[in-house]
C-alpha positions as CSV (number, residue, x, y, z in Angstrom):
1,X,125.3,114.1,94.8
2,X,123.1,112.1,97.2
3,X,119.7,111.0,96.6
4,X,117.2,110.2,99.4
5,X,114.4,107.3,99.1
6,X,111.0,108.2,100.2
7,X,108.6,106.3,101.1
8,X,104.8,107.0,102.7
9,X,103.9,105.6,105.4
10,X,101.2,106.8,106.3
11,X,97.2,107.6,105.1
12,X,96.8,111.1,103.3
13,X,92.7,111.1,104.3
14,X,92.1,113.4,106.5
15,X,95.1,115.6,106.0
16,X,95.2,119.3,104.9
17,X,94.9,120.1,101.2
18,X,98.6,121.7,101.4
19,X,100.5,118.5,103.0
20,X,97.9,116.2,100.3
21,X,99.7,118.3,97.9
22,X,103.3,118.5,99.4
23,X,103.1,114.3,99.3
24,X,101.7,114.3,95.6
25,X,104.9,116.8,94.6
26,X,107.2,114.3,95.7
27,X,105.3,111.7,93.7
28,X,103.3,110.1,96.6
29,X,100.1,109.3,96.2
30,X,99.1,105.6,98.0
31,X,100.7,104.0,101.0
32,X,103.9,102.1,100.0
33,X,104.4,104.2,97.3
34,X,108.7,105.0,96.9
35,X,110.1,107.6,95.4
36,X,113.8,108.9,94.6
37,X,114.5,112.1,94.9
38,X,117.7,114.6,94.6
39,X,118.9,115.7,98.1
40,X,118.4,119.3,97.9
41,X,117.0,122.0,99.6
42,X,113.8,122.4,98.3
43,X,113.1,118.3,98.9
44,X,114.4,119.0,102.2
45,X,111.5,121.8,102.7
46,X,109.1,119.4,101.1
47,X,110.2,116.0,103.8
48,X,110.1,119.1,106.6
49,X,106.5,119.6,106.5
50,X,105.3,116.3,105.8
51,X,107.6,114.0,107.3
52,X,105.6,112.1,110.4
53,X,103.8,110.5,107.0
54,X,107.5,109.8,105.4
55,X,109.6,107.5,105.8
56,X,113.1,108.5,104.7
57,X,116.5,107.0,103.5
58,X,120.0,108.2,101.7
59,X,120.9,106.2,98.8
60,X,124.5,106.9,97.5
């Protein structure tokens, strides 16, 4: 199974408390910060609401 790398991108200031805690789900807290995560649908779902602030990869 595939893994995808996320990273943010952009500032959570400012943002609604349901995408601040859709970023901090996936593990994002700061700009820069990277995490892996199992390509699935619910991680799907979670990039789908969030993702202008993501930036996203697929790692074999």
């Amino acid at each position: 199974m595939a893994n995808l790398n996320i990273k943010l991108v952009k500032s959570l200031n400012g943002r609604l408390d349901k995408q601040v805690a859709t970023a901090n789900s996936l593990g994002l807290r700061k700009i820069g910060d990277i995490t892996v995560q199992p390509d699935n649908d619910q991680t799907r779902g979670k990039i789908a609401k969030i993702g202008y602030l993501l930036q996203v990869t697929e790692v074999k």
